[in-house]
N, CA, C and O of each residue as an XYZ file, in Angstrom:
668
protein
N       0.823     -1.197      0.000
C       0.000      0.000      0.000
C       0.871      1.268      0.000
O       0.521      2.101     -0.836
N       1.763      1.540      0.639
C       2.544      2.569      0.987
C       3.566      2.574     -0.311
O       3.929      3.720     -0.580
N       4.142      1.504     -1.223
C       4.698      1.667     -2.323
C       3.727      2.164     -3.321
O       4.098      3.146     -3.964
N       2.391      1.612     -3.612
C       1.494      1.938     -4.486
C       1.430      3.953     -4.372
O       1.628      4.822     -5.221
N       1.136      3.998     -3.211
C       1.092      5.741     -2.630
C       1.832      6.543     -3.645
O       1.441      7.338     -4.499
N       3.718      5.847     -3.109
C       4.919      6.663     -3.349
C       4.452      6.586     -4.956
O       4.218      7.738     -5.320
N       4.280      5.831     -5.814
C       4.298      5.807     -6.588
C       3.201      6.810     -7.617
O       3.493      7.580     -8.532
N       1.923      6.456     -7.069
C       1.330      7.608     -7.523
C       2.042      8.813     -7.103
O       2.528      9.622     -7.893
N       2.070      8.872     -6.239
C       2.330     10.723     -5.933
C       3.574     10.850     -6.695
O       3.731     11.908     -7.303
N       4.559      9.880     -6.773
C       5.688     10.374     -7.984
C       5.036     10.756     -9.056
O       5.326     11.867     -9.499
N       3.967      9.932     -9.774
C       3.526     10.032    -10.908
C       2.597     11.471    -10.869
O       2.593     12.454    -11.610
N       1.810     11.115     -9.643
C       0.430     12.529    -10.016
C       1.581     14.080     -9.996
O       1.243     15.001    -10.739
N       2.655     14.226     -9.282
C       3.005     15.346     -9.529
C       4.413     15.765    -10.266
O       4.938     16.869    -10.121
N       4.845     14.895    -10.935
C       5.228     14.855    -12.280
C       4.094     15.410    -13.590
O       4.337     16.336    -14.363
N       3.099     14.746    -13.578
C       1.891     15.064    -14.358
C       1.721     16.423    -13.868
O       2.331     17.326    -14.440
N       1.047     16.650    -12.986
C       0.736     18.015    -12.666
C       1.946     19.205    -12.823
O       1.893     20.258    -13.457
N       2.875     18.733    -12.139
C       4.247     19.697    -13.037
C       4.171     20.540    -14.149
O       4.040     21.749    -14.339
N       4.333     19.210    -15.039
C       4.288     19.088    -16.866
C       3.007     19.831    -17.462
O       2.877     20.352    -18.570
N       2.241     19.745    -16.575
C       0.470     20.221    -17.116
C       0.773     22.000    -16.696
O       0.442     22.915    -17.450
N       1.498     22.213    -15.274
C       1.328     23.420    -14.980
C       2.432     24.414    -16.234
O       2.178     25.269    -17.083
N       3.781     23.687    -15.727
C       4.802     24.020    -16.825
C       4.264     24.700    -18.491
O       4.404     25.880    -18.814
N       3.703     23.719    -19.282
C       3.247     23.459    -20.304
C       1.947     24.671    -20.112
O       2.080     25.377    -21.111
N       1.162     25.038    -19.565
C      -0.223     25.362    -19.231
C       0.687     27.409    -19.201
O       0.469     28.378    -19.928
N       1.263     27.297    -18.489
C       2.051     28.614    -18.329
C       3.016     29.443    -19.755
O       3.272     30.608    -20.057
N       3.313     28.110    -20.322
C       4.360     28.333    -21.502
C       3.082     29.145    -22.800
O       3.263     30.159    -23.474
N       1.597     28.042    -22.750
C       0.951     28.175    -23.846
C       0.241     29.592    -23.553
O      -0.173     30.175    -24.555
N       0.018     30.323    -22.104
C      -1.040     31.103    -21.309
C       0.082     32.319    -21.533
O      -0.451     33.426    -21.606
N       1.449     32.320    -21.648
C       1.936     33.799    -21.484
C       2.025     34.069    -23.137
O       1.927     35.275    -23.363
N       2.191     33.229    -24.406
C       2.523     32.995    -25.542
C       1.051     33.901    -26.013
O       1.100     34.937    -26.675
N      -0.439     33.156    -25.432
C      -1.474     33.646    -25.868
C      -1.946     34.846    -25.101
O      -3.048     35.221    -25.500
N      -1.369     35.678    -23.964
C      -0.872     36.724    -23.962
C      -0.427     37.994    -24.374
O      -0.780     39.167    -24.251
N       0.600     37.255    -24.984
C       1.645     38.063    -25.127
C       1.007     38.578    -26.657
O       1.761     39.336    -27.266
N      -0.559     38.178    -27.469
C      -0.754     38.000    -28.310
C      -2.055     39.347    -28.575
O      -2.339     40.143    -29.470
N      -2.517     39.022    -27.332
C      -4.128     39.879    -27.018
C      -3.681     40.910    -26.048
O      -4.219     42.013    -26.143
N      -2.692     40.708    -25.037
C      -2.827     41.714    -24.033
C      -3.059     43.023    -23.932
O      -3.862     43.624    -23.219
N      -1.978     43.563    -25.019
C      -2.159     45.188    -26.057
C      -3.614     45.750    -26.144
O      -4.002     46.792    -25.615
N      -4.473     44.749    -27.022
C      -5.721     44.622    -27.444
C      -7.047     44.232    -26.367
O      -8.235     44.101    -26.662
N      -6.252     44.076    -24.767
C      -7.562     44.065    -23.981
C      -7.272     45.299    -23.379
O      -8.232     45.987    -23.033
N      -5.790     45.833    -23.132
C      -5.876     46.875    -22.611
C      -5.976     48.204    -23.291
O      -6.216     49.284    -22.751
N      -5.733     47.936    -24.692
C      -6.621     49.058    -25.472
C      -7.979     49.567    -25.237
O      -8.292     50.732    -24.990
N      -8.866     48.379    -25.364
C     -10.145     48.562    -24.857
C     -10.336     49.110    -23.186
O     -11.406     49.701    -23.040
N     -10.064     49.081    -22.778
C      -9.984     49.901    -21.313
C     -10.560     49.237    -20.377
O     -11.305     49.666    -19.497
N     -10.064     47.739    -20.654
C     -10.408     46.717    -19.563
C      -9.334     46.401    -18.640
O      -9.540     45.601    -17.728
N      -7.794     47.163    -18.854
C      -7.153     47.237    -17.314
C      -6.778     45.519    -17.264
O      -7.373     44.645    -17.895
N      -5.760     45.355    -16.439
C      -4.980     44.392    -15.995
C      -6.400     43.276    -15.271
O      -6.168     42.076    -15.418
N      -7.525     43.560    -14.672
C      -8.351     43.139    -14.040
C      -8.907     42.482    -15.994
O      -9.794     41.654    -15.785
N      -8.803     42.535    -16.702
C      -9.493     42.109    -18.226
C      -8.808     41.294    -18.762
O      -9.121     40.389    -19.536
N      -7.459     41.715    -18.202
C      -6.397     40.384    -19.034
C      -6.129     39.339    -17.965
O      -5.787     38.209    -18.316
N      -6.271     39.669    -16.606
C      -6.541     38.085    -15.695
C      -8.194     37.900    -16.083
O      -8.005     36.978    -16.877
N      -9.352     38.050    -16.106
C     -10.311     37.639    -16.707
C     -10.371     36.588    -18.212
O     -10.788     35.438    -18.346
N      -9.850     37.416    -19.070
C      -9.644     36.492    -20.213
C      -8.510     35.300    -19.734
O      -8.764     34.152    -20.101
N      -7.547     35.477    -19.109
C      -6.565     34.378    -18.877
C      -7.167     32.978    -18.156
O      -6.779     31.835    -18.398
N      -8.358     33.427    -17.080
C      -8.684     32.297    -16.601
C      -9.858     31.854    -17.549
O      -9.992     30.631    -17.558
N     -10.621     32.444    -18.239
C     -11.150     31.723    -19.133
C     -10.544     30.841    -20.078
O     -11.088     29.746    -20.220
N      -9.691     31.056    -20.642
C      -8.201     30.516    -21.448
C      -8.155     29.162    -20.714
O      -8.007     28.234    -21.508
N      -8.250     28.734    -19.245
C      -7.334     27.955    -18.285
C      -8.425     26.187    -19.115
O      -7.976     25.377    -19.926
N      -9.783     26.201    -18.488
C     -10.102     24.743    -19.178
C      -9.534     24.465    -20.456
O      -9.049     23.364    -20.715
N      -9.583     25.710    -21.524
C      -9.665     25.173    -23.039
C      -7.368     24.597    -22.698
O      -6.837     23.563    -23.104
N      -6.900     25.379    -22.143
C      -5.385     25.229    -21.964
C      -5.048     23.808    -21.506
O      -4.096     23.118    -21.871
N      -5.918     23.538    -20.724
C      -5.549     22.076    -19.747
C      -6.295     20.899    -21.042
O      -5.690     19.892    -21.411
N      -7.079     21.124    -21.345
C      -7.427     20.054    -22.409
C      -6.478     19.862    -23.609
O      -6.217     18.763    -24.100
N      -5.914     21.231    -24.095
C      -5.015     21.404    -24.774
C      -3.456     20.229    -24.516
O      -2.901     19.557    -25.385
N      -2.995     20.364    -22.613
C      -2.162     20.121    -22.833
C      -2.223     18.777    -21.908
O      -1.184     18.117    -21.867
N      -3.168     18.386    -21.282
C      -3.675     17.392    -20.738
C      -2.869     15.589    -21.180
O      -2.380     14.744    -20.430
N      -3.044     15.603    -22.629
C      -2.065     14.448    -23.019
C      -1.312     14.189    -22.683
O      -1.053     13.322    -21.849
N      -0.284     15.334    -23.611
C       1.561     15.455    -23.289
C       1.601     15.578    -21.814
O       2.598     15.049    -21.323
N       0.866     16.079    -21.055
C       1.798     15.870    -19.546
C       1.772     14.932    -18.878
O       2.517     14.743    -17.916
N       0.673     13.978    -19.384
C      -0.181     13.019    -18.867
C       1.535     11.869    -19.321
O       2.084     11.215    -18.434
N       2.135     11.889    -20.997
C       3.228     11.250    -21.013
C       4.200     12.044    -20.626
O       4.871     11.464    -19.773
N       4.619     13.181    -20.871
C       6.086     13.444    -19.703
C       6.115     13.682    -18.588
O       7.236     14.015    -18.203
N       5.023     13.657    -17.521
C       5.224     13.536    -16.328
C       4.912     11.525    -16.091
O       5.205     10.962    -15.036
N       4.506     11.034    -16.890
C       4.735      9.480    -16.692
C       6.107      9.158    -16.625
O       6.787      8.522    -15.820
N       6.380      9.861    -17.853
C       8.088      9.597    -18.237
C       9.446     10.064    -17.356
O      10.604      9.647    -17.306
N       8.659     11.210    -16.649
C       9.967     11.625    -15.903
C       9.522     11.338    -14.857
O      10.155     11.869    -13.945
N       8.456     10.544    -14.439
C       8.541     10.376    -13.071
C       8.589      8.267    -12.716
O       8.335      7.724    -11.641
N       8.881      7.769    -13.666
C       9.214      6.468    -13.875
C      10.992      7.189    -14.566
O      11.806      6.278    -14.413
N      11.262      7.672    -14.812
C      13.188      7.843    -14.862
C      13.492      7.747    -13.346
O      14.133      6.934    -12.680
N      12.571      9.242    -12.944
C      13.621      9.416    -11.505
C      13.462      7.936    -10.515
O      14.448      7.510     -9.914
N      11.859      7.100    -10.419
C      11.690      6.007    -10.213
C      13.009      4.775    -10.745
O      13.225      3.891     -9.917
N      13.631      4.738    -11.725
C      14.716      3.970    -12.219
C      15.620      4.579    -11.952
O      16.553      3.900    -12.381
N      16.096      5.614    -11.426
C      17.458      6.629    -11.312
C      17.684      5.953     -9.909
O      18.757      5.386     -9.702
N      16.795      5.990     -9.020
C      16.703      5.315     -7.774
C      16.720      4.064     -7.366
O      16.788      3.516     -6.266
N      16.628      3.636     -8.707
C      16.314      2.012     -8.393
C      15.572      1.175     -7.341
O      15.645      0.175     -6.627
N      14.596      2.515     -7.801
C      12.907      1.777     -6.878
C      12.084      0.864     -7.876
O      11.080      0.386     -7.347
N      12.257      0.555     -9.049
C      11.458      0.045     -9.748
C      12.614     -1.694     -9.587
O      12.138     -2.823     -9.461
N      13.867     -1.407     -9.637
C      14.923     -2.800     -9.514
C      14.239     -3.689     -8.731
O      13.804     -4.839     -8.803
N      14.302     -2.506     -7.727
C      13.813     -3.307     -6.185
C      12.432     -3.860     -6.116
O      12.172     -4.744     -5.300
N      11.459     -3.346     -6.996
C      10.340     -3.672     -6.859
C      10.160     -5.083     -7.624
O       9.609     -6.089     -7.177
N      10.724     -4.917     -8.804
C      10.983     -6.119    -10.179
C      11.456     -7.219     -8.930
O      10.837     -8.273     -8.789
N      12.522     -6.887     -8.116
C      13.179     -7.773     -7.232
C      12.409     -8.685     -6.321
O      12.810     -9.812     -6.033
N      11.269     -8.152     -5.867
C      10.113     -7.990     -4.644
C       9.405     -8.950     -5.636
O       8.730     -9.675     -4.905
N       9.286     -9.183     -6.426
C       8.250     -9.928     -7.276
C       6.846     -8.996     -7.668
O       5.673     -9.333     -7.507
N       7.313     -7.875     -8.165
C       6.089     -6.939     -8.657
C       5.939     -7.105    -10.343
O       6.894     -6.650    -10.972
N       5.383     -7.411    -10.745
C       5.200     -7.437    -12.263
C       5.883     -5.781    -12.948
O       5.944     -4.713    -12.340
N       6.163     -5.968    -13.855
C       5.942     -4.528    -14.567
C       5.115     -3.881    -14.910
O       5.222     -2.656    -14.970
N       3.368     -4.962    -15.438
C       2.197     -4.033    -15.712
C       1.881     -3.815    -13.952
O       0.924     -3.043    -13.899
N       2.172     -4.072    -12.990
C       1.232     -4.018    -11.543
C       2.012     -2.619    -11.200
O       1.507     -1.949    -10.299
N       3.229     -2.097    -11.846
C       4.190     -0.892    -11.315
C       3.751      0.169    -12.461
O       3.941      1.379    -12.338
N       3.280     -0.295    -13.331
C       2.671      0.646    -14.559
C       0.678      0.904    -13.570
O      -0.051      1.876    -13.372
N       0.613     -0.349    -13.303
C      -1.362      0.194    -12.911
C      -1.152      1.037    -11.478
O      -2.085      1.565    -10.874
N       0.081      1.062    -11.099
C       0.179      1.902     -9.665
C      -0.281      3.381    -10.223
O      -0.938      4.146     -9.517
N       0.042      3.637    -11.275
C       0.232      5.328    -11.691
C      -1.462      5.581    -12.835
O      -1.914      6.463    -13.565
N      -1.893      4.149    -12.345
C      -3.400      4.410    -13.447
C      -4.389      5.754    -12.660
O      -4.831      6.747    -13.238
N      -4.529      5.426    -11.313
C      -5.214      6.465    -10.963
C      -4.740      7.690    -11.369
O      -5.715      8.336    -11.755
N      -3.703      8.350    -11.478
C      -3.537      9.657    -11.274
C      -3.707      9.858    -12.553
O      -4.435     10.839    -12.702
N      -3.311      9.295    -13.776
C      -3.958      9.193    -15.356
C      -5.187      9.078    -15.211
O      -5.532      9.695    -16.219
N      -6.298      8.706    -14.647
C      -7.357      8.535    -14.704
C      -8.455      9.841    -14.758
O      -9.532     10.096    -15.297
N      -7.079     10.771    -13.473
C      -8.092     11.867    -12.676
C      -7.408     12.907    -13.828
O      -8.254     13.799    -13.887
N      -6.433     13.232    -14.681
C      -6.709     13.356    -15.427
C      -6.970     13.861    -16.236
O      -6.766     14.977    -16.714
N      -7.884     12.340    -16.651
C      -8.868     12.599    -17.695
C      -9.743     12.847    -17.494
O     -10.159     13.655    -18.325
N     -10.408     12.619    -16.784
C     -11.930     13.254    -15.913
C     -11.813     14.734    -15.684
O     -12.671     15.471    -16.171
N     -10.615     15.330    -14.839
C     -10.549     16.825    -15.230
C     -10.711     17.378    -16.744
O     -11.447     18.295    -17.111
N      -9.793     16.549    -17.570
C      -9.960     16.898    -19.069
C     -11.362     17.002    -19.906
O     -11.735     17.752    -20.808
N     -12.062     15.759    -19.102
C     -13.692     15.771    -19.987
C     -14.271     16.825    -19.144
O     -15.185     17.285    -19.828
N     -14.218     17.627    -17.720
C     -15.046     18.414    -17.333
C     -14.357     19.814    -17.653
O     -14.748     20.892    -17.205
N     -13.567     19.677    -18.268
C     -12.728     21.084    -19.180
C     -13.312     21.002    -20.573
O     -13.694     22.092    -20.998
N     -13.456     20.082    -21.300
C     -14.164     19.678    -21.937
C     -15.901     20.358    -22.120
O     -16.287     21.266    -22.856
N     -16.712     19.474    -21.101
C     -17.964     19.823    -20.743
C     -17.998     21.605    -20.847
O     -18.662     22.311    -21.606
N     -16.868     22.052    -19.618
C     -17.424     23.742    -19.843
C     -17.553     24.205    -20.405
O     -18.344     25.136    -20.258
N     -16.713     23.932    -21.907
C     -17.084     24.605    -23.146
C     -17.437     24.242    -24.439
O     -17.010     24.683    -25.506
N     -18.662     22.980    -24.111
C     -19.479     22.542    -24.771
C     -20.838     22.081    -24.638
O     -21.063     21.196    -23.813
N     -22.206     22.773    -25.652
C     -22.992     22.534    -25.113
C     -23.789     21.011    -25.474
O     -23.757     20.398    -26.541
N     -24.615     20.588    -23.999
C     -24.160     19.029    -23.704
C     -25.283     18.796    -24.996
O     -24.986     17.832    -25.702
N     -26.281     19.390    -25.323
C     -27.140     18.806    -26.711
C     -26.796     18.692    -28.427
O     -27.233     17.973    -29.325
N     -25.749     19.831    -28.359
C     -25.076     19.697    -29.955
C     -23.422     19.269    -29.617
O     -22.835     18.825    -30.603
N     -22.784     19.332    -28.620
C     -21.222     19.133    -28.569
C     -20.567     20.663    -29.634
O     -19.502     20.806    -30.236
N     -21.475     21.361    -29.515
C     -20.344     22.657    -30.447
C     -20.329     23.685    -29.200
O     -20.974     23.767    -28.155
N     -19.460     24.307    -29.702
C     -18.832     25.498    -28.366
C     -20.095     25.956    -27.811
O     -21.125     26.008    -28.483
N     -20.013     26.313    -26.495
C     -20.884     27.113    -25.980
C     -20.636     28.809    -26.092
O     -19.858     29.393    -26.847
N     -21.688     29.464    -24.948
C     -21.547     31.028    -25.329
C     -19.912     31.326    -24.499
O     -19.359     32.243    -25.107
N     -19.289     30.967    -23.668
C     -18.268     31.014    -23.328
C     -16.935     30.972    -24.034
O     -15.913     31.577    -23.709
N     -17.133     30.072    -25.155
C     -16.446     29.736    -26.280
C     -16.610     30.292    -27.590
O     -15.804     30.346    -28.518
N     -17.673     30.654    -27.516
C     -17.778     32.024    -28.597
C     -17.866     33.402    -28.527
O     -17.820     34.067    -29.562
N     -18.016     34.041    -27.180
C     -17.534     34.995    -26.500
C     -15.606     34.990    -26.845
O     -15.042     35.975    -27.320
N     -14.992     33.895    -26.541
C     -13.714     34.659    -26.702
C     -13.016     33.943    -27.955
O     -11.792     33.874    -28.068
N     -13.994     33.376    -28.957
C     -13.653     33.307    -30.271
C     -13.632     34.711    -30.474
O     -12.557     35.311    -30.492
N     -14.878     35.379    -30.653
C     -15.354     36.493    -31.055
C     -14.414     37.584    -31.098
O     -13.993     38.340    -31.975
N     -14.165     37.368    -29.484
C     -13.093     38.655    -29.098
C     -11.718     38.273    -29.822
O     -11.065     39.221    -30.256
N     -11.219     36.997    -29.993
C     -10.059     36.968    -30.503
C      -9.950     37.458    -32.537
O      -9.160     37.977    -33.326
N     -11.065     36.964    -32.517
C     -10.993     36.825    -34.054
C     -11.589     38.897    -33.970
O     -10.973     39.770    -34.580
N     -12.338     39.064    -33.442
C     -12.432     40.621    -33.616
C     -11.037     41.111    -33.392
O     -10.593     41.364    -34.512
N     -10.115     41.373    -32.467
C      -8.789     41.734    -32.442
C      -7.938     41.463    -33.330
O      -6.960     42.178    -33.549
N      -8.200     40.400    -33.949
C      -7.219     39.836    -35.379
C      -7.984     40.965    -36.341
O      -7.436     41.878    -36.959
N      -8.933     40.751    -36.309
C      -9.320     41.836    -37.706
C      -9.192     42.738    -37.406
O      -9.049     43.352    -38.463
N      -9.054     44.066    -35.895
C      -8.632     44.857    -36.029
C      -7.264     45.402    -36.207
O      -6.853     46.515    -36.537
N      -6.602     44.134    -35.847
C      -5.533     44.497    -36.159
C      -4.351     44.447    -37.745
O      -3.255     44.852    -38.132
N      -5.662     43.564    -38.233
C      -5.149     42.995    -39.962
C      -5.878     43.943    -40.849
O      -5.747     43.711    -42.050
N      -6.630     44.975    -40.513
C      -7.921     45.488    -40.934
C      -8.151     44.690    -41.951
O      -7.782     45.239    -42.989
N      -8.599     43.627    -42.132
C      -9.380     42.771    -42.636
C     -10.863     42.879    -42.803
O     -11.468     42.863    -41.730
N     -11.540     42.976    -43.788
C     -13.287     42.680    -43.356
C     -14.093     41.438    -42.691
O     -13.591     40.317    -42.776
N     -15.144     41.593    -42.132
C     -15.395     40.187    -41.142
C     -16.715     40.289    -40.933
O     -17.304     41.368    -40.877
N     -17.218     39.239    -40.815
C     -18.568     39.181    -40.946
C     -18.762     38.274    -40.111
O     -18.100     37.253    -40.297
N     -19.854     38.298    -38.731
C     -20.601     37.477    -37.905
C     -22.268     37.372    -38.529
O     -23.142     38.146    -38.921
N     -22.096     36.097    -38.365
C     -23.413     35.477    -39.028
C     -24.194     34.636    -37.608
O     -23.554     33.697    -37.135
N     -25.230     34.906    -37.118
C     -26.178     34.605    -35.836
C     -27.547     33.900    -36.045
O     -28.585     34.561    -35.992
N     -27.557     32.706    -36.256
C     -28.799     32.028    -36.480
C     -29.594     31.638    -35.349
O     -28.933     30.858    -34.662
N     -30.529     31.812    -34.951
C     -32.025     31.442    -34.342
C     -33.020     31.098    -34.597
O     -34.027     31.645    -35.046
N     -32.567     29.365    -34.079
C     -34.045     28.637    -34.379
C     -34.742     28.350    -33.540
O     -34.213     28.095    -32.458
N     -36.205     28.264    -33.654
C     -37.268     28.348    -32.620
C     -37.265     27.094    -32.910
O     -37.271     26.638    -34.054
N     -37.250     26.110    -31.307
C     -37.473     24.722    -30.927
C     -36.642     23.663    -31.704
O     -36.940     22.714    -32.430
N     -35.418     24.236    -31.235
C     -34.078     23.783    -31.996
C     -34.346     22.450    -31.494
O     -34.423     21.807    -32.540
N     -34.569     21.491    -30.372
C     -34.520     20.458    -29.969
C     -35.260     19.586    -30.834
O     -34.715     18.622    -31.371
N     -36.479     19.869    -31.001
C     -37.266     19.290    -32.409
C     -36.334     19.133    -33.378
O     -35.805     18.023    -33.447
N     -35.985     20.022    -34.188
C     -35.078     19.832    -35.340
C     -34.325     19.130    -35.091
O     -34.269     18.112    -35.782
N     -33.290     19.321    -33.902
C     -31.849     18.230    -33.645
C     -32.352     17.091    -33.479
O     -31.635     16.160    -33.848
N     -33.491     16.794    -32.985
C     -33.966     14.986    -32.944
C     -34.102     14.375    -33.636
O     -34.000     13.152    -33.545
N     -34.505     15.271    -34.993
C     -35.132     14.605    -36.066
C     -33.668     13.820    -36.513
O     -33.648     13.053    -37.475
């Protein structure tokens, strides 16, 4: 029990590391992209942490995979650097039973990932919700003001959309 533990927690915060690491790299990049353009509008430093944590589900789904394998990966090295896995092989532990030690923390996840997921999708069509087209909107409006490009939003409303989608 107490090896199974060490082992997740090597694994869950390796993962979480890699997710935060990765999550920070993609969050100052998309930044460093809009920031100009929220504080043009005269939404103040309080507008660009607003948009940033909206950014945060769609970011973690984004990077949710890859950390999910390089925090597996670097946290089964430092596990072999130590020669806690020798010892375990030694102990008579299988290799898949030292691989299912680290299933939970892969598990949780993915369950964070589908409810990052969920927030910005609505649960009857699976296409973005208003959250997700709120900062399409704003992004793709800032691109065109800044490309002066022409752009056109197109807004459809159907009465008793659920009827139609059943059919």
């Amino acid at each position: 029990m107490m090896l199974q533990l060490y082992v997740l927690k090597t694994v869950a915060t390796r993962i979480l590391g890699a997710a935060l690491i990765l999550m920070s790299v993609l969050q100052i990049l998309d930044l460093l992209d809009v920031t100009s353009d929220i504080l043009d509008r005269g939404l103040g430093m309080a507008g660009v942490a607003y948009y940033a944590a909206l950014r945060l589900p769609r970011l973690f789904e984004q990077v949710a995979p890859i950390a999910v394998l390089a925090g597996g990966l670097f946290a089964f090295s430092q596990l072999a650097r130590e020669s806690a896995v020798v010892a375990m092989r030694a102990s008579g532990i299988s290799g898949y039973r030292i691989v299912a030690m680290a299933v939970p923390a892969v598990v949780a996840v993915m369950l964070v990932d589908a409810l990052c997921d969920l927030s910005s999708r609505d649960a009857l069509t699976g296409l973005a919700n208003r959250r997700q087209f709120d900062l399409a909107l704003e992004r793709e409006t800032d691109r065109v003001a800044r490309s002066g490009e022409a752009a056109l939003v197109l807004l459809l409303d159907i009465d008793h959309f659920k009827r139609v989608n059943d059919t």
